[in-house]
N, C-alpha and C positions, 0 to 999 in steps of 0.2 A: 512469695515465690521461694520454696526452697532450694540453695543450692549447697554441693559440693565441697569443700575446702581442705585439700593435699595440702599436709606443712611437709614435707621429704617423706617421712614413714608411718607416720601419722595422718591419717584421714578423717574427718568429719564430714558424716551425711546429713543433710537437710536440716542444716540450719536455713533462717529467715534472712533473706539478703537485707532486711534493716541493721539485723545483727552486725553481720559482714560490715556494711556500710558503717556503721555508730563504732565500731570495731577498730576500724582502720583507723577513723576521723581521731577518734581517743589514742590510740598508738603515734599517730604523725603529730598532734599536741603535745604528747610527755616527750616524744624524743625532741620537736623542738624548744621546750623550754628546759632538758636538761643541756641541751646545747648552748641555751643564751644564759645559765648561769656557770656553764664551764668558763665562757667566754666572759661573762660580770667577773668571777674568779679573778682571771687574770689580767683583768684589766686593773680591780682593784690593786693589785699585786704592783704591776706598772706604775703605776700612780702613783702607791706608797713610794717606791724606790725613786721614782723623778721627785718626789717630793722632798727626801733625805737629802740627795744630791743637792736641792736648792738650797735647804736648811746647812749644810757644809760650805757649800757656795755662798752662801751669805755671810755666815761664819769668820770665813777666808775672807771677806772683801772688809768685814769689818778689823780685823789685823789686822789688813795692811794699811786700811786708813790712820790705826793709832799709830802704825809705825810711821808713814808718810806725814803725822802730824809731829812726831817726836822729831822727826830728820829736818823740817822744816825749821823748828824751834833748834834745833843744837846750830843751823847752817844761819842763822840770827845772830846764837850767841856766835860762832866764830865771825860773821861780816861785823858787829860792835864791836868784839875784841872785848865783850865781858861776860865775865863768869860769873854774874850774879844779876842776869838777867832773868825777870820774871816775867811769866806769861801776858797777856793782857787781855786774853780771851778767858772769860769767868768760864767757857765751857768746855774750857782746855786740860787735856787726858794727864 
């Protein structure tokens, strides 16, 4: 069955409404998978960036365990009252 198809000022007569139909179906697939890798885009993007943040955050947490292990160890030497107090932890920073 031929029909019709007005784009604004553009017209086409008697095309096959398979066409039309196979036409459409193929336009609404490309625009939705340029849409789900706009959307992959930025998710990757998200992802990376929460990833750095964790990787800095980690970072951060490990500083202040060495510092919170060095302050423990000086708050030793000053409760013995010696300065030539050695660790006793073989995995001590």
């Amino acid at each position: 069955m031929p029909v019709s198809i007005n784009l604004g000022f553009i017209a086409f007569s008697d095309v096959p409404l398979f066409y039309v139909i196979a036409g459409a179906l193929i336009i609404g697939l490309v625009l939705s998978y340029l849409v789900y890798r706009i959307q992959a885009i930025s998710t990757f993007f998200e992802v990376r960036r929460k990833n750095n943040e964790i990787k800095k955050s980690k970072e951060e947490i490990l500083e202040l365990t060495k510092r919170v292990h060095q302050l423990e160890l000086e708050k030793e030497k000053m409760k013995n009252g010696s300065e030539d107090l050695k660790p006793t932890d073989q995995n001590a920073l």
